[in-house]
N, C-alpha and C positions, 0 to 999 in steps of 0.2 A: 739642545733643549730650547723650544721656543716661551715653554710657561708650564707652572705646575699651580693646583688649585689643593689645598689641605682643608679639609672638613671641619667644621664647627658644629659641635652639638647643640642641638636648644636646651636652652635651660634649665628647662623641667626635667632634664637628665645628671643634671650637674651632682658629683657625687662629694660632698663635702663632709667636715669630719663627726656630724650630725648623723647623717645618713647613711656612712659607713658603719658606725658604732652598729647601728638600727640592723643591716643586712649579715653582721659578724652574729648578733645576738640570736636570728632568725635560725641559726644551725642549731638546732638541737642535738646534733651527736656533738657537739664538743661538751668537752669535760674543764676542768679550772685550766689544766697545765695548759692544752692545746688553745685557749680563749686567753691566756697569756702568751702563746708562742706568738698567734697570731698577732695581737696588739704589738707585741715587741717586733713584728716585723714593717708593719704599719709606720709605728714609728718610726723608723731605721730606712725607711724605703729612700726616701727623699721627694717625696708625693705631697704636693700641698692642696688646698682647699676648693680648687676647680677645676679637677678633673671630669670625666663624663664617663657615664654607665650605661650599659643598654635597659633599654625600657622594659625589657621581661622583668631584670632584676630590682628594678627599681618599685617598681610594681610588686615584687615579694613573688614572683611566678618563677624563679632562677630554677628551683626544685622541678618543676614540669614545662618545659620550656617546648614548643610545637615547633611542627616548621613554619608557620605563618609566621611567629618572632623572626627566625633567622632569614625569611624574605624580608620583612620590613626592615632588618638591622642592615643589610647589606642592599634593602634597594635607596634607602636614606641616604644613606654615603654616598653610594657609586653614583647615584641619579645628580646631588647636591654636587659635586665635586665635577662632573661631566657638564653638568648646566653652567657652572660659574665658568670652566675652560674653556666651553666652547664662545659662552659671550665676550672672554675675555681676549681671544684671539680672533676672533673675527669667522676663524673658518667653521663649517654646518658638519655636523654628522656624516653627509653624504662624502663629503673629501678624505675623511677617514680609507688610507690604504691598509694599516697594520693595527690589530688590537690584542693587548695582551693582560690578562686579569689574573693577579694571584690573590687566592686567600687560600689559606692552610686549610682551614679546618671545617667549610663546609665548600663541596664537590656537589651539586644536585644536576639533575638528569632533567630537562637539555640545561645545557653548562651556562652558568653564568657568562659569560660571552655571549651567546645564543641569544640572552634574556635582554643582554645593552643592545644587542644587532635590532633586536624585534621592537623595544620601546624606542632607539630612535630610527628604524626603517631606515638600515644603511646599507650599503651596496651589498650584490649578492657575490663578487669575484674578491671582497675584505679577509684577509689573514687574520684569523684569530687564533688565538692559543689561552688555552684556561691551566693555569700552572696550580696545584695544591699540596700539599705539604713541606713547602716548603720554607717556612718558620718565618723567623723575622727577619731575615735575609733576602726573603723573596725580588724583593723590591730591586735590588742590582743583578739579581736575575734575571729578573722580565726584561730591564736595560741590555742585558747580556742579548738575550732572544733577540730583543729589535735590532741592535747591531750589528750581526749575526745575518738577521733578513736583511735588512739595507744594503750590506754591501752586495746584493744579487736584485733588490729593487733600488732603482734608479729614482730619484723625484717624489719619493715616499714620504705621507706624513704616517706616523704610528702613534697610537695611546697606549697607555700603560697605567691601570687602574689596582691600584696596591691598597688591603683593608684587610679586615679578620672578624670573622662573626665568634664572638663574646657573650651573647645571650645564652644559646643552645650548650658552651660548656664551661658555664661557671658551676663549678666544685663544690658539691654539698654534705661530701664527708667530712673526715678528722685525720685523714692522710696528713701532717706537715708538708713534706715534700709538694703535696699537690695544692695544698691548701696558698701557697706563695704566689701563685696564677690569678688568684683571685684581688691580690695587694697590689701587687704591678701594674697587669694589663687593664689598659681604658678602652674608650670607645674613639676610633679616630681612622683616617685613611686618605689619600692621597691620587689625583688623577693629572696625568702629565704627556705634555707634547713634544715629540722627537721628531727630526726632517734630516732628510739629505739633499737638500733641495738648494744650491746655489743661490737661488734668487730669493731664498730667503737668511739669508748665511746675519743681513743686518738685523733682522729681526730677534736672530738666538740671544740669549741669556747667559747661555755656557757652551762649553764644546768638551767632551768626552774624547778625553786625552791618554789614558791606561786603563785596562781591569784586565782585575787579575782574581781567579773562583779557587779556594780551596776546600776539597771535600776530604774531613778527613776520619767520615762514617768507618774506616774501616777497625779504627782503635774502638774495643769494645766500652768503655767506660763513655768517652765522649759521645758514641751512637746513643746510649742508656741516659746522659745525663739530662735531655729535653725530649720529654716523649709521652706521646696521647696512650695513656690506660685506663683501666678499670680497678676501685681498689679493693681490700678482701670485702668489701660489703658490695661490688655491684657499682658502685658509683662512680662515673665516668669522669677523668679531668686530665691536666697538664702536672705532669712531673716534674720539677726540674732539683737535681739533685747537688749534692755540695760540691760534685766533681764537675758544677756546670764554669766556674770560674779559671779551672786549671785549664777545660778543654779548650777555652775562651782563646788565655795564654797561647796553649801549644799551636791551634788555630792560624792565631796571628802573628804567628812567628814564623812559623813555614812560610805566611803569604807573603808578608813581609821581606823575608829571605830571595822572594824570588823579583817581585817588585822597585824594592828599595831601590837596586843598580838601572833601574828604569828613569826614577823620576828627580833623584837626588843628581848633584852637581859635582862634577868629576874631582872636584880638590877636596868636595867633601870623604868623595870613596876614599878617594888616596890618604886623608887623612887619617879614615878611620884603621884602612888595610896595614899603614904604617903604624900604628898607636897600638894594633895586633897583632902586628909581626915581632914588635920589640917584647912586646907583656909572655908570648909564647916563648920564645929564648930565655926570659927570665925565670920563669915557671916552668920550663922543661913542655907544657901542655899542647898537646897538636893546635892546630890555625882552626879557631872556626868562627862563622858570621855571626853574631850575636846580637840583633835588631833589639831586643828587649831585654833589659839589663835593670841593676838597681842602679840608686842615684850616687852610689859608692862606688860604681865602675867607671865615672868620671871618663876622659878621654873614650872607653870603652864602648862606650853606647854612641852609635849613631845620629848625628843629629838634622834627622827629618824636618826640622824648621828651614833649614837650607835649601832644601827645594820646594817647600808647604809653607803655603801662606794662611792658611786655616783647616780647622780639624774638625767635619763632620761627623762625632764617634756617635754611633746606635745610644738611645735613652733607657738601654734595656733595664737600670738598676742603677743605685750608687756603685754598688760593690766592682760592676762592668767596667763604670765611668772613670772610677777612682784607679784599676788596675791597667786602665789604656793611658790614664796618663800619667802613673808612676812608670809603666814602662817604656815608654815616647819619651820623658821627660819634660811632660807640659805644665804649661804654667795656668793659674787660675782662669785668667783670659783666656787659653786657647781652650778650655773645656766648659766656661760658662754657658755656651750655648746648649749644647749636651744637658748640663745640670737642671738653665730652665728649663727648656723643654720637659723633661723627667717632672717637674716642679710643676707647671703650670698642665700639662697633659696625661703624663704617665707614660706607660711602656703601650703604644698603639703597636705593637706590632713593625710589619713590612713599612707601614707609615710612619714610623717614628724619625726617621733622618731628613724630611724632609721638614716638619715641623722644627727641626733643629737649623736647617738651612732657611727657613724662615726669619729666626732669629735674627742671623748672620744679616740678612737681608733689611728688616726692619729697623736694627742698630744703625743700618749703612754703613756696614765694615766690606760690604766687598767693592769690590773696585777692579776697572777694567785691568787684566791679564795678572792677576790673583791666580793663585792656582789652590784648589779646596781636596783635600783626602777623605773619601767617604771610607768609616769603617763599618760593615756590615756583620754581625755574628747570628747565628739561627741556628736550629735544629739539624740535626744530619750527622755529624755535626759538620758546620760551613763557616767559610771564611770568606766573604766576598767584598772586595774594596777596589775605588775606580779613582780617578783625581779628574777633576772636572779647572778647567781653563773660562774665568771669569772672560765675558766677550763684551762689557760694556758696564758702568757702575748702575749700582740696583740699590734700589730704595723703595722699593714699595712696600707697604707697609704688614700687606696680605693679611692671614689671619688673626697675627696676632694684634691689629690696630688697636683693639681696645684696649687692651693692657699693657703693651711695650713701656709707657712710659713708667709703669710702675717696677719694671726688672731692668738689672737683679733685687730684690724686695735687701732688706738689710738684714734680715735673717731667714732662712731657709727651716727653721724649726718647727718642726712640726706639732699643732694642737693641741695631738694625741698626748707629747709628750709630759706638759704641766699636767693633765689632767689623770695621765694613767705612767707617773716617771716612776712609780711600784715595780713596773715591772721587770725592772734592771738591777731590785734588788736578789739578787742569788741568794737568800739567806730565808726568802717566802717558802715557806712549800704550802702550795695550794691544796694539795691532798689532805693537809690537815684543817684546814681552814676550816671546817665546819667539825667541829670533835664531838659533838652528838653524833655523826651520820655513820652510820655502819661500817661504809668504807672512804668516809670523807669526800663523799660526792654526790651531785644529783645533779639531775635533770628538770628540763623545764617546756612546756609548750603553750601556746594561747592560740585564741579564735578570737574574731568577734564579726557579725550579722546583724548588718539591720533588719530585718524580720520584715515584719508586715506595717514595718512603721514608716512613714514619707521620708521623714531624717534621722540620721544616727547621730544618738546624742551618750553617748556609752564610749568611755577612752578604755586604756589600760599602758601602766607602763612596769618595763620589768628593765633592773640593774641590780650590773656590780662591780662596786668599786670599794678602796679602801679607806678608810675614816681611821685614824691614828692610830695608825699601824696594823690596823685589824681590818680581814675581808669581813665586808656586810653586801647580802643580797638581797634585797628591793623588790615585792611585787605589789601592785596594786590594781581595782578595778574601777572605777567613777564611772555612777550611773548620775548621767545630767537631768536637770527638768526643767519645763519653758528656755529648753535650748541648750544649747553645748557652751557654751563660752566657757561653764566656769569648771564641768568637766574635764576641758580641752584645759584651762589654768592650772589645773590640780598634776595633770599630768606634767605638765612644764617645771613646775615650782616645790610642790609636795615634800619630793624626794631630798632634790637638793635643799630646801631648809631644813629638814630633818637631821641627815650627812655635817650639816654645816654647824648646827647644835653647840655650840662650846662643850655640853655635858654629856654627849649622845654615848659615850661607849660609859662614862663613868656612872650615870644614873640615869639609865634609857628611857624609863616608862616617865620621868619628867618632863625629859629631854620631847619626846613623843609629846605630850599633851601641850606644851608650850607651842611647838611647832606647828601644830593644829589649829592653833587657837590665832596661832601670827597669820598666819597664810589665809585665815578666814578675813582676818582685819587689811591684809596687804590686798586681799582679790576686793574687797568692797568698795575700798579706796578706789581702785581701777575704775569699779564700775557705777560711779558717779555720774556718768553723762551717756548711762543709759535707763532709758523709761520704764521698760518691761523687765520685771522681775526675770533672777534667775536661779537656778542653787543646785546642787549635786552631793550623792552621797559618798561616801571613798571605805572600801575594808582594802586594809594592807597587812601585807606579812612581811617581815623581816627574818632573813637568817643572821644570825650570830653567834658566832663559835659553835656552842651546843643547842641554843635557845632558837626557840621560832617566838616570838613577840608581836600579836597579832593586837593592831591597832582599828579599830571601827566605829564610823559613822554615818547610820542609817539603817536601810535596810537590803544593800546587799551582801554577802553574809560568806564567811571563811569557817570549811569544816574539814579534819584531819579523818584519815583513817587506819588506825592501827591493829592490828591481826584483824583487819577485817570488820571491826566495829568503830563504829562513828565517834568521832570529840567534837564537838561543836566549839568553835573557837570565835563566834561573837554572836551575840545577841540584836535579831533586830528590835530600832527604836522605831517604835509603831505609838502614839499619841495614846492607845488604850493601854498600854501597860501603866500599872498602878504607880507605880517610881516616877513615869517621866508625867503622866496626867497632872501630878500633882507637882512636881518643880512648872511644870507649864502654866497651873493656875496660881503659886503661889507669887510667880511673877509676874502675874495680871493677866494671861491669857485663860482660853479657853480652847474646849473643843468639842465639835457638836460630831452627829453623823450625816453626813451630805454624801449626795451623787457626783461626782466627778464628771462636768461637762466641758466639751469639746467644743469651741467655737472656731468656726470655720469662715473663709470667705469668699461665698458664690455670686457672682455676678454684681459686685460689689456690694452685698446684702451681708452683713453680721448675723448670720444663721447662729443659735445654741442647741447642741446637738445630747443629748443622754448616750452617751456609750457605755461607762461601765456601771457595776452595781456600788453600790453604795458601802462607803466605810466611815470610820471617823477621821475627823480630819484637823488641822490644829485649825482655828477659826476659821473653820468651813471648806478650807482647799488646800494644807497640805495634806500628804497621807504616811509621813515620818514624821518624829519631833526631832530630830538630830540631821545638819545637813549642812556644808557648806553655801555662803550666797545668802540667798534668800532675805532681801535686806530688809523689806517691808515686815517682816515678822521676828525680826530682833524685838526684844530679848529671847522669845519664846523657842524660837529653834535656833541647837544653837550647834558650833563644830566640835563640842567636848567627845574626845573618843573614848570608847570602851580599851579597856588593854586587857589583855590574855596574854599569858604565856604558858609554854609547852615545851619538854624538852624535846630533843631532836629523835632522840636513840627510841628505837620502837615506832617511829612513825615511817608508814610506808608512803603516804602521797598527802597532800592534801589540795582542797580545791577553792577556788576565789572566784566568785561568778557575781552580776547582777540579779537582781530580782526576778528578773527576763526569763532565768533556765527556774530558779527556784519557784516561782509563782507555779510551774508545773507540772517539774517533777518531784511528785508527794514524799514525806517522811516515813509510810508505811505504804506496803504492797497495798494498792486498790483492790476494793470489791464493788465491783460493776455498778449493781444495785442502787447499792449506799453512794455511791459517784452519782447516780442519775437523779437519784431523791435530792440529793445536794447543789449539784451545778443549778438542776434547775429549779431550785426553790430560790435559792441567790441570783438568778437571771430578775424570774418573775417578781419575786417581794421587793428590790429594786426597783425594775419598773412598776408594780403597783403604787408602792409607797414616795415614790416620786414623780407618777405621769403628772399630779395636776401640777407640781414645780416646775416641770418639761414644759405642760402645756399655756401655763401661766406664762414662762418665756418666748413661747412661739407666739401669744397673742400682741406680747407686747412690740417684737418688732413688726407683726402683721399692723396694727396701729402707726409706727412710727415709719414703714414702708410701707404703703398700702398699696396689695395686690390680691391675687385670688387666695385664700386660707388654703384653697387644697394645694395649693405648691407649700406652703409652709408645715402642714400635718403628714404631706406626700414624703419632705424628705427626714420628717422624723419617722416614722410607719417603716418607709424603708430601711433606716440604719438600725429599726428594732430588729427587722426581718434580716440585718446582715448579721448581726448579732448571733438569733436565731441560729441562724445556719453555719454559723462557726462554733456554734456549744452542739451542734447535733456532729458535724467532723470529728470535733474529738469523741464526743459519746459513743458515736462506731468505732472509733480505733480501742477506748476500752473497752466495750461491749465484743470485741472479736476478742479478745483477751483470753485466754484462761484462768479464771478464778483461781487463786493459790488455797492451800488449805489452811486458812486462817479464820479467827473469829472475824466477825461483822467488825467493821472499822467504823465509829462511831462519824457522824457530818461532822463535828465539830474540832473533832483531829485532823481533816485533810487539809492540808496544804499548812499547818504549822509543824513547828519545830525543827530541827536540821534533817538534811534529806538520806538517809538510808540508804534508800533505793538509788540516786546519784554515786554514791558511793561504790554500792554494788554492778553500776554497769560498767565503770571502767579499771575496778579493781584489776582485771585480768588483762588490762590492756598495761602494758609496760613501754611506748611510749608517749612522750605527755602529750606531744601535740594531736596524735592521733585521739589521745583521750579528749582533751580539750572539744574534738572536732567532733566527735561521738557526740559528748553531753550538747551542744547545742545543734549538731540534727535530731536528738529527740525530743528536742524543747522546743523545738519548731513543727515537728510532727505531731506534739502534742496539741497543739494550738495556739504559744505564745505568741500575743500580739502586738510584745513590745521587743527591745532590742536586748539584743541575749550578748553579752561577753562572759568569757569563761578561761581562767588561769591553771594550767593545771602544776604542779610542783613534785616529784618522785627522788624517794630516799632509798628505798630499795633496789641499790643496781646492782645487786650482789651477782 
């Protein structure tokens, strides 16, 4: 081997224990048990905080994953990893005699081989071989292959490009079994140079001293226990089952067995064959070779440090890491590289041993005529290990420069574990966790769309975790105004002060309103050394035990539905309700009815622009009295929530959306008619009753910018007339309607009260995300022209 080049992902891939939570939560078939299997396997992995994920799934596209993802995952790698080897060694693409490419799990037509020869236009008489499913083993494969051609090509140099495209089959069922492919494997891969070229013999790195392949697919359990299906619902992923541990075992025993008398030191054989010949005579038991032993067989077991100077085991798993070197007999030291690796990467697949040789490398543990045992395990099931002869000491620092100096960390514990250590207790059952729910379960899905709006200022966050000693589930919506920030804070903070409560399970609805009330005072604090106002409304639902506990402030708005008829479970604060008008004025505010305008900036001109119709507002420009933020109209709006509760038993879904879906889809079946008399008497009285305000403001920047009036009356005229023709959109879509057989729906009903008709359209849909994704395609086909999120919640999984 003359050099090998391991991949580093960018950043903005990096899957830490933030964004894991985030991509577990995103499965909507999991149920409690299974969103605890997996946590608990997270946990237990031995995976810490910087590993890397492919871009489909970071992105939330894991579920529909194209072949474009699986070109770009796999031209990243191979292209990144090819370009650093080739700079790294000096020699060009064209010198390239032997290429060999494994990845398991995608095979495309012409073969990835094909696709390295074409992007760097390399000889047309080059050996290539495209190897695929061949697991995480591959990797002393493809070595096997070029050894194999070498000795029949003379003066050869050969690549060996080892990766696994990850995007295309990350697991979006509730399979267990399958669901552990997802915990393990990262995003990672490896490109490497082999020669039989005398004249470069000072150049090598290492020398390829033994391999030895066992393939021991024929035992039916081992063939079964790592293997690409489909599960009963259709959904494609990697199986690997309990029996992957044992095959592991019998694997590397056989290989071992044949190996060992290879590379080990003849007074070690004789020691051990003597140490077996005596224990056999005492025990009456036939002679046989026994590489892998426990630590109680003392003499018994073989000791491979005798002729092993270091131990490159596969990163596939603790569980791997931990049973190769109980059975070796190794010591901390000889498997730490193994662990970081697993720690700092994850299970890459065919590229995982070379990131662990990395290591070795980095430390500066090797050193000239060292001899290193790769142990490879993979699917098939396979056994493939080589021992490579150190050919000069190595220090280079390669991928892992930037962080070596921080491993081994001083503890390996994972995040996950403080934050979710519940789930180790065996004494939870999560089927009961909700004892309202029918059958102690539900489901959950969200959307959210920025719509027709420049920027998305609409968050939503949904958990669950446990709070002394009790599960509680977490959903919320936050609609932002003049900007996200505090949206985006509510999402961050909300929950966890809520959770944190000293009183939260013992007196909620206090526990609730103090919370609310902190978090409005901790975000304003923050936002002291900014100028422009900001503020955001928040409805949340809490599950607890039996109870749904809906907490709200503003106006986007949490409604249940059970046997089919609507509970409204908060109230929006709108400045005209008699209750809040009047805590508003009796604290010195007021509130008039004003036009809501849009100031914009064209060609560095402060244009004021009339967009919508006219409401009341707390002194002239909000259009809630309740909201987090909003510092400039303290006292008068303020974070106090409304609370509602509901019990659980009898509700079939309920829904958490912003104003965004509400503003359009109505509380009662529409009649045409009465929609058109309505929309546009509210368009027009609007603009009537506020053009000369419009027009009073277009004179005065025309004054303080002076240019021609008709560019300033031009682009108000225009944004009447875009207005226009976004009220006449919708107007056809109900206008094509069919009128239901209902009374005449008064103007003055539409668009309050909780919505019905929301209700109604995804009653029938049973699951939430789907539901979710429904209500805000027809709130955008209606004509919303702000930002629509939408939470949907299902208690009926009977």
């Amino acid at each position: 081997m003359v050099a090998y080049e391991c991949f580093k992902p960018p950043e903005d891939t990096r899957l830490d224990t933030d964004s894991a939570a985030r991509i577990v939560l995103r499965n909507r078939r999991l149920g409690l048990e299974e969103y605890r299997f997996i946590l608990k396997t997270i946990v237990s992995s031995g995976i810490g905080e910087s590993t890397y994920c492919p871009r489909n799934v970071i992105e939330g596209r894991e579920h529909c994953p194209t072949l474009e993802d699986s070109y770009k995952e796999i031209d990243e790698i191979v292209f990144d990893t090819l370009d650093g080897l080739f700079a790294k060694t000096g020699f060009g693409p064209s010198e390239i005699d032997v290429l060999v490419v494994n990845v398991s799990l995608f095979s495309p037509a012409p073969s990835l081989t094909a696709r390295i020869i074409n992007r760097y236009k390399m000889r047309d008489d080059i050996k290539a071989y495209n190897l695929a499913g061949m697991g995480c083993s591959a990797s002393v494969v493809a070595i096997d292959v070029v050894q194999q051609i070498l000795k029949v090509r003379k003066n050869s140099l050969a690549v060996v490009v080892s990766t696994e495209d990850l995007g295309a089959h990350w697991y979006s069922g509730k399979d267990r079994m399958m669901m552990l492919s997802n915990c393990l494997f990262r995003s990672g891969g490896c490109s490497m140079l082999f020669t039989n070229k005398p004249a470069l013999k000072h150049r090598a790195i290492l020398k390829l001293k033994h391999m030895e392949r066992t393939q021991f697919g024929a035992n039916d359990d081992a063939y079964r226990c790592c293997m690409q299906v489909e599960d009963d619902e259709g959904e494609r992923g990697f199986r690997l089952t309990k029996g992957l541990v044992k095959a592991a075992g019998q694997a590397l025993t056989l290989n071992l067995q044949i190996m060992a008398p290879k590379i080990l030191p003849l007074w070690e054989l004789v020691r051990f064959f003597t140490a077996s010949l005596r224990h056999s005579k005492m025990t009456k038991k036939a002679l046989t070779l026994n590489v892998l032993a426990s630590p109680s067989c003392g003499s018994l077991r073989l000791n491979f440090k005798s002729g092993i100077d270091h131990f490159c085991v596969h990163p596939g798993g603790r569980a791997v890491i931990d049973g190769v070197a109980l059975g070796l007999g190794l010591s901390e030291y000889d498997i730490e590289p193994a662990r970081m690796a697993l720690h700092r990467w994850g299970n890459t697949s065919a590229g995982g041993l070379w990131y662990v040789l990395g290591y070795m490398e980095a430390k500066k543990r090797l050193k000239k005529g060292h001899r290193i045992l790769m142990i490879s395990l993979g699917a098939g099931f396979k056994c493939n290990n080589c021992v490579w002869e150190v050919m000069k000491d190595l220090e280079d620092p390669n991928v892992w420069k930037d962080c070596i100096e921080s491993y081994p960390p001083k503890s390996l514990k994972n995040p996950f574990e403080e934050k979710y250590g519940w789930i180790h207790d065996q004494c939870l059952s999560f089927v009961s966790c909700l004892s309202g729910s029918r059958n102690g379960k539900f489901s959950y899905g969200y959307s959210s769309f920025k719509g027709k709006r420049s920027s998305m200022e609409d968050f939503y966050e949904t958990s669950i975790s446990e709070v002394d000693g009790q599960m509680v589930a977490f959903f919320g919506v936050f609609d932002g105004h003049g900007g996200s920030r505090t949206a985006e804070y509510l999402k961050k903070n909300l929950f966890k002060n809520i959770s944190s409560h000293p009183e939260f399970i013992k007196d909620t609805k206090t526990a609730l309103v103090e919370a609310f009330k902190q978090t409005d005072v901790d975000y304003l604090k923050e936002e002291k050394g900014y100028h422009r106002d900001a503020g955001s409304t928040a409805s949340t639902a809490m599950l607890l035990g039996d109870r749904i506990l809906v907490a709200n402030v503003g106006d986007s708005r949490v409604v249940a539905s059970r046997a089919g008829s609507v509970v409204p479970l908060s109230i929006d604060h709108k400045p005209d309700r008699s209750d809040e008008r009047q805590r508003i004025e009796q604290a010195g505010g007021f509130i008039i009815w004003a036009a809501q305008l849009h100031f914009i900036d064209n060609n560095e001109l402060l244009t004021a622009l009339l967009i919508l119709p006219g409401t009341w507002r707390v002194g002239g420009v909000l259009a809630v009295s309740r909201a987090f933020g909003d510092k400039l109209l303290k006292p008068y709006v303020v974070a106090d929530p409304e609370i509602q509760e509901e019990e659980i038993d009898g509700v079939d879904f309920i829904i958490i959306a912003s104003d965004g879906l509400w503003n359009v889809i109505s509380n009662k079946p529409e009649n045409s008619s009465s929609t058109l008399v309505y929309r546009l008497s509210k368009l027009f009285g609007s603009v009537s009753t506020n053009m000369r305000f419009a027009f009073n403001y277009v004179r005065y920047y025309q004054l303080s910018f002076p240019l021609n009036s008709i560019y300033y009356y031009s682009l108000l005229y225009n944004h009447i007339g875009k207005k226009l023709r976004e009220e006449s959109q919708y107007l056809n879509h109900v206008a094509s309607r069919k009128p239901p057989h209902t009374a005449t729906v008064q103007p003055a009903e539409i668009g309050d009260g909780f919505c019905d008709e929301a209700v109604s359209l995804v009653q029938n849909i049973t699951d939430a995300e789907v539901a979710s994704r429904e209500l805000i395609k027809e709130a955008y086909k209606r004509g919303s022209s702000d930002n629509i999120t939408c939470v949907v919640v299902r208690f009926d999984l009977s």
